[in-house]
C-alpha positions as CSV (number, residue, x, y, z in Angstrom):
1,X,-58.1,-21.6,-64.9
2,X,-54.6,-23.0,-66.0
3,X,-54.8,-25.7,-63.8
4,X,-58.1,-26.5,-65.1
5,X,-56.5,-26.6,-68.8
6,X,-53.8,-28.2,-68.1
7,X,-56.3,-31.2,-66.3
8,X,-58.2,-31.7,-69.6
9,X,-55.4,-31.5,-71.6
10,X,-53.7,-34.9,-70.0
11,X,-57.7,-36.5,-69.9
12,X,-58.1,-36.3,-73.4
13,X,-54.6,-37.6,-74.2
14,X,-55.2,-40.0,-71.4
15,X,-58.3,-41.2,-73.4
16,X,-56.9,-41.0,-76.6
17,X,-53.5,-43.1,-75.4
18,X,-56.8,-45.7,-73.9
19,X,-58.4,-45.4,-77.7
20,X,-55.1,-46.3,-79.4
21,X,-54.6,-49.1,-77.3
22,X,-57.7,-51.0,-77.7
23,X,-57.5,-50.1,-81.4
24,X,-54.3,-51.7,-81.1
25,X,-55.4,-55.1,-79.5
26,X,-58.2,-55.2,-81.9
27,X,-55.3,-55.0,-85.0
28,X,-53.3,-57.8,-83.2
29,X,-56.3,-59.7,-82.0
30,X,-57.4,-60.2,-85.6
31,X,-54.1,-60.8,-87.7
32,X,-52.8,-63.2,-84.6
33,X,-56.2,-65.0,-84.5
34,X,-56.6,-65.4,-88.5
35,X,-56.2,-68.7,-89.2
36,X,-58.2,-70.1,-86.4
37,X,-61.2,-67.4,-87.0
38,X,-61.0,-68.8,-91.6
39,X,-60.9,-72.3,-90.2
40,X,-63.8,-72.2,-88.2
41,X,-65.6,-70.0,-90.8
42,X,-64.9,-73.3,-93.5
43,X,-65.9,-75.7,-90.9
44,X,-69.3,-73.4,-90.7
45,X,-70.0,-73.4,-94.2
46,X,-69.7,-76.7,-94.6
47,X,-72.7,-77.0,-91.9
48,X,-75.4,-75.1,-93.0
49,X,-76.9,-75.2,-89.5
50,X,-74.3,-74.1,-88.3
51,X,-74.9,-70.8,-88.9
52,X,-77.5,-70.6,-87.4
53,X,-76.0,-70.9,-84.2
54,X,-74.4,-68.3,-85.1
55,X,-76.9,-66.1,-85.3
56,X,-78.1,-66.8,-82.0
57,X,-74.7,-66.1,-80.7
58,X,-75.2,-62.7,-82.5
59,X,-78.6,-62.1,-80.6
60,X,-77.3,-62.8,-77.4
61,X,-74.4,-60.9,-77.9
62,X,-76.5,-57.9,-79.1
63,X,-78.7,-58.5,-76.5
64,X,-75.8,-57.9,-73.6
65,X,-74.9,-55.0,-75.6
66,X,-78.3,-53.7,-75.3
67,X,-77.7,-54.4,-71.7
68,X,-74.7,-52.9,-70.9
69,X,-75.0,-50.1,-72.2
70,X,-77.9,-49.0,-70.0
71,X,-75.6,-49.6,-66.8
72,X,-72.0,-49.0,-68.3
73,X,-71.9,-46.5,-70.8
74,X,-68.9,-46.9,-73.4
75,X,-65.7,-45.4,-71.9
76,X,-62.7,-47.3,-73.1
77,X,-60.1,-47.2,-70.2
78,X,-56.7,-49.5,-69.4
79,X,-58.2,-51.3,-66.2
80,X,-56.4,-54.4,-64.0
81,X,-59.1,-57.1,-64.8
82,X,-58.9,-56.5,-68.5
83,X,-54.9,-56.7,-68.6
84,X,-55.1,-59.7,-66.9
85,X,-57.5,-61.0,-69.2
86,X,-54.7,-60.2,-72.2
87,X,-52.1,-61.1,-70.1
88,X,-54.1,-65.0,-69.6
89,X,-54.5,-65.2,-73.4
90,X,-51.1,-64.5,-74.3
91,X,-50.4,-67.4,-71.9
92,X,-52.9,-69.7,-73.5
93,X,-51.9,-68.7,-77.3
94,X,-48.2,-69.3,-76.1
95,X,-48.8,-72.7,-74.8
96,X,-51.3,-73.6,-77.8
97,X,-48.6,-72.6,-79.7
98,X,-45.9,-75.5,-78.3
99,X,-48.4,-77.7,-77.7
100,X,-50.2,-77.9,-80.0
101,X,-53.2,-78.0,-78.2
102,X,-56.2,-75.8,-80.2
103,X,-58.4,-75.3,-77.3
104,X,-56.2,-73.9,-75.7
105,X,-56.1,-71.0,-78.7
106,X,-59.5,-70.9,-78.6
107,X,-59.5,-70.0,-75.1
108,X,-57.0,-67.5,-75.6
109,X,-59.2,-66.2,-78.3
110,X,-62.4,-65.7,-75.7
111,X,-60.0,-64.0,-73.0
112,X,-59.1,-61.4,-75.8
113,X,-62.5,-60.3,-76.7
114,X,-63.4,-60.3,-73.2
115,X,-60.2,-58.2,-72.0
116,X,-61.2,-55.8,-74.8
117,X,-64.6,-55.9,-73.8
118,X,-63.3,-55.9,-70.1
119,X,-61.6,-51.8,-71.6
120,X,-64.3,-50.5,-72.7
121,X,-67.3,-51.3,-70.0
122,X,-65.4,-52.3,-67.2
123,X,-65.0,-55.5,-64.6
124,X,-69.1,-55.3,-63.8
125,X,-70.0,-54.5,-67.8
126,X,-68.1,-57.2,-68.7
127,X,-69.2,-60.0,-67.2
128,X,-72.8,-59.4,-68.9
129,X,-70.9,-61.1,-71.9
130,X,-69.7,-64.2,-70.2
131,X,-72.7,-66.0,-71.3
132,X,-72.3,-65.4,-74.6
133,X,-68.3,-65.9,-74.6
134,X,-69.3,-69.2,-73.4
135,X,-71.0,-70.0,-76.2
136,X,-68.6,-68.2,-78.5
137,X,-65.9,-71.0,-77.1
138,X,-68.4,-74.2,-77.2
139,X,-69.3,-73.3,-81.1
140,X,-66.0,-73.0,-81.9
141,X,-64.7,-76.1,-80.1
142,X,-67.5,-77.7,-81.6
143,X,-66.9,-76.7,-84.6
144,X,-63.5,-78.2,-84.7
145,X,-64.8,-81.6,-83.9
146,X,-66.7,-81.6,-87.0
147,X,-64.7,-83.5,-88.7
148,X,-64.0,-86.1,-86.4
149,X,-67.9,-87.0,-85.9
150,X,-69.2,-86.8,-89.1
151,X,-69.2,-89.8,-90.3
152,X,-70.6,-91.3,-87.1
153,X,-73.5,-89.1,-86.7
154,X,-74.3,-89.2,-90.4
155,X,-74.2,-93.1,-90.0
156,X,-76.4,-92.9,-86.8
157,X,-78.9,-90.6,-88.4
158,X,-79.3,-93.1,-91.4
159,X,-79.6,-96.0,-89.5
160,X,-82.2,-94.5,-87.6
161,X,-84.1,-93.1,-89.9
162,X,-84.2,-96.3,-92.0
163,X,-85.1,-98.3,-89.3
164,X,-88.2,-95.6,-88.3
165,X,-89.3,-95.4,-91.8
166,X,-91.2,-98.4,-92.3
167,X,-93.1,-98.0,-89.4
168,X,-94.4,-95.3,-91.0
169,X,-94.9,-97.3,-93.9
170,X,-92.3,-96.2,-96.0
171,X,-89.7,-99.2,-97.1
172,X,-85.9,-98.2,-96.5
173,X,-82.6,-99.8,-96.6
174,X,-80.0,-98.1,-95.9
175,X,-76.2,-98.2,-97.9
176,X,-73.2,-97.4,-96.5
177,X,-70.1,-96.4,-99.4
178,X,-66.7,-96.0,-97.6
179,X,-64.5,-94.2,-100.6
180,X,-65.6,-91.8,-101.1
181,X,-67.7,-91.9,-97.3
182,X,-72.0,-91.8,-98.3
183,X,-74.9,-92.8,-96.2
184,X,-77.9,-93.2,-98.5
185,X,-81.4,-94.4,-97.7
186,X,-83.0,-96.1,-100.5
187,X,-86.6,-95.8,-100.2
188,X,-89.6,-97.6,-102.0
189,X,-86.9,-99.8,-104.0
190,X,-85.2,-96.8,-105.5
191,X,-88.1,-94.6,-105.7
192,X,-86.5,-92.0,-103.5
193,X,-82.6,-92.2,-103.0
194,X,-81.7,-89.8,-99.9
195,X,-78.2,-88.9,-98.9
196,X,-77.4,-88.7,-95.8
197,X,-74.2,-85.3,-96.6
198,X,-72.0,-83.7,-93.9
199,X,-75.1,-80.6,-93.3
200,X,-77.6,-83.4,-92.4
201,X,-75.6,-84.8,-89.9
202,X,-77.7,-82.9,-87.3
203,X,-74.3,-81.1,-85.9
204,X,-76.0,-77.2,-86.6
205,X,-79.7,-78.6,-84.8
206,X,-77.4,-80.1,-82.5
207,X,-75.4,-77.1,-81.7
208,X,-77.7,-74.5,-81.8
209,X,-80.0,-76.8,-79.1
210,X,-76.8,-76.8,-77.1
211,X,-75.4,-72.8,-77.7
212,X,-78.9,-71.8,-76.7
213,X,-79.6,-74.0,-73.8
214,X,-75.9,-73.1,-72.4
215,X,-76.7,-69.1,-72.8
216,X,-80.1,-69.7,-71.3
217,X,-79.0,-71.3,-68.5
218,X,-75.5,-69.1,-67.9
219,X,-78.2,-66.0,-67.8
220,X,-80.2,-67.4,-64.8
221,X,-77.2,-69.0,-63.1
222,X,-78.5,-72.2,-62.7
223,X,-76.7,-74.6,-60.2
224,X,-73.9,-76.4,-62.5
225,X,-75.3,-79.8,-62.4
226,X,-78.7,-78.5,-63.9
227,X,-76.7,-77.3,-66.6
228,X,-74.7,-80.4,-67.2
229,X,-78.5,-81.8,-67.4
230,X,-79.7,-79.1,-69.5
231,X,-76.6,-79.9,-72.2
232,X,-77.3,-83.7,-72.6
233,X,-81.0,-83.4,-73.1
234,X,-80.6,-80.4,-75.4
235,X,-77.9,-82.5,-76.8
236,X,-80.3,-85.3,-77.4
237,X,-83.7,-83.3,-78.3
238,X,-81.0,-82.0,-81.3
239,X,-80.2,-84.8,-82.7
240,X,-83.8,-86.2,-81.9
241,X,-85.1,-83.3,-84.5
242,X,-82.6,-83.9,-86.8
243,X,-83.9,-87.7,-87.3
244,X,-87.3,-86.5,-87.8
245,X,-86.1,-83.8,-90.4
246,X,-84.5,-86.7,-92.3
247,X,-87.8,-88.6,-92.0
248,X,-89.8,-86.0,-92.9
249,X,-88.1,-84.9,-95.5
250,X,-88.1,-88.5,-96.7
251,X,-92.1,-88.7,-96.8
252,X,-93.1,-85.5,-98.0
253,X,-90.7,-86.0,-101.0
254,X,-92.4,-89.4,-102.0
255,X,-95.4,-88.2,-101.5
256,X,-95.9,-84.9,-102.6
257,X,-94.9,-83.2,-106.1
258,X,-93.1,-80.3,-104.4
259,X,-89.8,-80.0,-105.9
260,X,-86.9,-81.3,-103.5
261,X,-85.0,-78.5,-102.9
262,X,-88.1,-76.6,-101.4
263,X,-89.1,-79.1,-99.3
264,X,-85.6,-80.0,-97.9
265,X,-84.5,-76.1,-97.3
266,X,-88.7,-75.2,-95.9
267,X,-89.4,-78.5,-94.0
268,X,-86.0,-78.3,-92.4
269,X,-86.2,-75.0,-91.5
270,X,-89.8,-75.6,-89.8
271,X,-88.4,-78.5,-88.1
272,X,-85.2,-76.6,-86.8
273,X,-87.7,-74.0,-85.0
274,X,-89.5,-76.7,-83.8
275,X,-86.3,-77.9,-82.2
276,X,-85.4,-74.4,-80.7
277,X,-88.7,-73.8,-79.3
278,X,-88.3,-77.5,-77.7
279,X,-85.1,-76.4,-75.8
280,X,-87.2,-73.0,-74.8
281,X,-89.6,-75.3,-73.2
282,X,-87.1,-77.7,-72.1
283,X,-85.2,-74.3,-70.2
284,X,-88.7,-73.2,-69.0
285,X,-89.5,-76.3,-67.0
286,X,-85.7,-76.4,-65.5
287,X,-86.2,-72.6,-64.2
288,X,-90.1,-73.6,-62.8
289,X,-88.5,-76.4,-61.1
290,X,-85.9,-74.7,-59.8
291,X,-88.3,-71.7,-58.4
């Protein structure tokens, strides 16, 4: 009967010593990862899209919850795999830190929430989350790019778009200002004046074609070089969609009495699902081909 005692006694201040531990890493994980977490928050809002990727991070996340929990039930324990996963994104973090080198923090980043995920489900629950880690890293590296694309895909998204609008019958010309940076398209000599801003660039279509294809295809394990495929064409239907949002934007303003804002917020939405349910397609003939 003593011994008995004395056995639950040291397992609940075994689990409790587990508890505090992972509340620990939590505590650390958030005040050491901070500033990269604000700056790619910023970078988000300045990409309205953008968040919607992350909401379908959010899904898939929820969705491996869901998952897990069925097969691993939640019982937070100190295990190998996951202190090797902490001890990897100190390593990363450290070197980021003298190097300079950001992926390399974002990388650490991923390791911690999957070494604290790794504590409370185990090696096997785990790695139901890889998918979605994977597309935690890619929005985030993505995200820090932003600013160093911006101006080319807004310029490539103009140029387009003026060039497809008068087959369409729409005149454009298209004017390029360098200080402060602007693309505008100038339609029907000034009747409509578009600009081309930083959350039309068609980075959010572009990463949310991308985020989704990538969890997609991590889910089914398809061989790697389908899923180098499956990036570049999701890559491309994104910025594909993002053109004819621009377009269509374009046209329904001119021609219809709908007030702007309503038609660039509805029409773009429509057209992002459009784009979503492309990639869906694009994953379903991928898995059919692959059997």
């Amino acid at each position: 009967m003593a011994d008995n005692l004395i056995k639950q006694v040291r397992a609940r201040a075994g689990q409790f010593e587990d508890r505090f531990f992972l509340f620990v890493i939590l505590i650390v994980t958030l005040l050491v990862y901070a500033p990269l977490i604000r700056g790619v928050w910023d970078l988000s809002v300045q990409t309205t899209q953008a968040l919607n990727a992350f909401v379908l991070l959010g899904v898939a996340f929820v969705e491996a919850l869901l998952s897990v929990l069925k097969l691993y039930p939640l019982r937070p324990a100190i295990n190998t795999h996951g202190l090797l996963l902490l001890g990897l994104s100190c390593l990363a973090l450290t070197v980021s830190s003298f190097t300079s080198a950001w992926v390399l923090a974002v990388l650490g980043l991923c390791l911690n929430i999957g070494a604290f995920l790794s504590f409370c489900f185990g090696r096997k629950g785990v790695a139901i989350f890889y998918p979605a880690l994977a597309g935690f890293s890619v929005i985030v590296v993505m995200l820090m790019l932003v600013p160093q694309v911006d101006s080319l895909l807004r310029l490539a998204a103009g140029t387009v778009s003026a060039w497809g609008l008068p087959y369409l019958g729409v005149r454009a010309n298209l004017f390029v200002q360098q200080d402060p940076f602007q693309v505008l398209i100038v339609a029907e000599n000034g009747a409509g004046i578009f600009n081309v801003a930083t959350e039309c660039n068609g980075f959010g279509i572009l990463m949310s074609s991308v985020i989704l294809s990538l969890i997609l295809a991590l889910r089914r394990r398809v061989p790697w070089y389908s899923l180098a495929l499956l990036l570049v064409l999701s890559a491309i239907i994104g910025l594909g969609f993002n053109i004819i949002r621009i377009i269509a934007i374009a046209m329904a303003s001119l021609q219809t009495t709908i007030r702007y804002a309503v038609i660039h917020e509805g029409l773009g939405s429509l057209i992002y699902l459009l784009a979503l349910a492309a990639i869906l397609l694009l994953n379903w003939l991928v898995r059919r081909r692959l059997g």
